[in-house]
N, C-alpha and C positions, 0 to 999 in steps of 0.2 A: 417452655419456660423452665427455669432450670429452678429443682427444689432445696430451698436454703434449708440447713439442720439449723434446728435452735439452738446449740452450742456457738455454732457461729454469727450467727445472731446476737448471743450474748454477748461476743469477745466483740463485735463492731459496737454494741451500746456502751461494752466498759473503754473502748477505747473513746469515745467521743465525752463520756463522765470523766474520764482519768484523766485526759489531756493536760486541760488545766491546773488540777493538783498535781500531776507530776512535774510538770514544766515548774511549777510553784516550789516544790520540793527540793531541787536541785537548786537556785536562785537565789532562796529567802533563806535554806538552813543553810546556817555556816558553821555546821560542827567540824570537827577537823578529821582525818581519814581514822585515827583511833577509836574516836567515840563512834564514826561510823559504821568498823567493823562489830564494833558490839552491841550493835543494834542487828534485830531479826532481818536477815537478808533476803527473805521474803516480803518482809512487811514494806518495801521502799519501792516495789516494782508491781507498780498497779499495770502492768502491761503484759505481765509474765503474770498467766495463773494456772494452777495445778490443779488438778482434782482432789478430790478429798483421799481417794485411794492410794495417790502416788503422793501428796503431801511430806508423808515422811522421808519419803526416796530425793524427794529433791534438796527438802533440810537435810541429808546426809551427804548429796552432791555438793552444795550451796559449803558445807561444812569440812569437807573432806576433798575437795578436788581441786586443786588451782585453776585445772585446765577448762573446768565446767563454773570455774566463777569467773574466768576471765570471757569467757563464751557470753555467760547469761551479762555479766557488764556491759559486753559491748553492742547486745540487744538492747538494754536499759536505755541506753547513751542514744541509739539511732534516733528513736524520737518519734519514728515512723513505722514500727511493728508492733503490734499486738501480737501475743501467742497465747495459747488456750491449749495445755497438754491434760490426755485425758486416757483411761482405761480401756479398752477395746477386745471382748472377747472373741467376735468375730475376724479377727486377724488370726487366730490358732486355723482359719481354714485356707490359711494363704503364705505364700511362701517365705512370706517376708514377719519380720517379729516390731515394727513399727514405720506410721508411713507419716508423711507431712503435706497436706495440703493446702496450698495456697491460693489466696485471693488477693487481688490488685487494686486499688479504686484511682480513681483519676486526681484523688486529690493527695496522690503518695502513699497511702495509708497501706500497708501489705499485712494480712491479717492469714496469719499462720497458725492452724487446727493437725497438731499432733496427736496422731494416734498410737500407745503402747499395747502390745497384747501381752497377754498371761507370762510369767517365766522367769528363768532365772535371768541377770545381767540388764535388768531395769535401765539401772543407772549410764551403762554402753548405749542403751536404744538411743535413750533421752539425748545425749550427747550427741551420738550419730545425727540425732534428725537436727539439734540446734548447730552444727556444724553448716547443715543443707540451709539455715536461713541464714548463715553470717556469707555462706555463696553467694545467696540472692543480695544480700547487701553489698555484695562486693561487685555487683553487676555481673555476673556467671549467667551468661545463655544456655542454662545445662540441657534443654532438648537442642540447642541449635550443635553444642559440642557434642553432642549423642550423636545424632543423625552425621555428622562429619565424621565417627569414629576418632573422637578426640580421645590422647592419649590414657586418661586417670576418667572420664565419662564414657557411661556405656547404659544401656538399656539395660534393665535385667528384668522385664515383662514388659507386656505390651503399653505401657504407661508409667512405667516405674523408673526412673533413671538410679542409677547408684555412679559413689563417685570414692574413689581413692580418697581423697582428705578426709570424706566423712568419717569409713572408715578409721584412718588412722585416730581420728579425734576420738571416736568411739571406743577404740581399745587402747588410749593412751588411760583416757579416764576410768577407763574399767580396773586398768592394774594401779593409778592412782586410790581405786576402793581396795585392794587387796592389800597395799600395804598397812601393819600395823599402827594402830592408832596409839597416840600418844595419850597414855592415862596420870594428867597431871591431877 
């Protein structure tokens, strides 16, 4: 029997509490996309939640990145993912610097438990891994494309797939953080 973490746990109770008020949120406010930007772009996505340690990494993504708000939008929008990104110091023993794992349930719900490790370029992981859920939204067979030796998918451990777009999204937004911020 396979053992559930209670983080995931979590993210399937807040998605089954959320549903409602989010579907509710979209529907009933009819603010207009102005008022909407300047409202906390955390605060509207009960489906997307951060840890406490990465909080401010993601209000600086959320703030700073077009290509990491156009990503977390169109998770917002599916209706059908929960994500649950989280701190993970055990990852500094493994080759990789952030992983994404997923769960399916039969009633569509896909419930997506990111994990970041320690380091510099946070905000690159975060992106990389929300890349690997807009795949799976887009219907990407990424172990069936691995095992085919499809072009931009490939295994890189015995369980890990990595995939050309992630990358690219992940250091599209990386150098989106590097450019100078506008001090109005």
């Amino acid at each position: 029997m396979p053992i559930i973490r209670p983080f995931a746990v979590s993210l399937a109770l807040l998605a089954l509490f959320a549903s409602a008020a989010f579907a509710g949120s979209f529907n009933s406010d009819k603010k207009n996309d102005s008022d909407r930007k300047q409202q906390s772009t955390l605060a509207f996505a009960a489906t997307i939640q951060f840890s406490n340690q990465l909080r401010s990494e993601a209000d600086d993504l959320l703030r700073r990145s077009p290509t990491f708000r156009a990503q977390y939008q169109r998770i917002v929008e599916a209706g059908s993912v929960v994500v649950g990104v989280h701190f993970d110091v055990r990852l500094c023993q493994t080759d990789y610097r952030a992983r994404t794992t997923f769960r399916r349930y039969q009633s569509g719900l896909i419930v997506a438990d990111i994990s970041i490790g320690p380091g510099s370029n946070s905000g690159e992981w975060i992106a990389h891994e929300f890349e690997h859920i807009l795949e799976q939204l887009d219907g990407h067979d990424l172990p069936r494309l691995a095992r085919n030796h499809s072009k931009d998918v490939w295994y890189s451990g015995s369980d890990v797939i990595e995939t050309d777009r992630a990358i690219r999204a992940g250091r599209t937004v990386r150098d989106e953080l590097r450019r100078p911020q506008n001090t109005q």
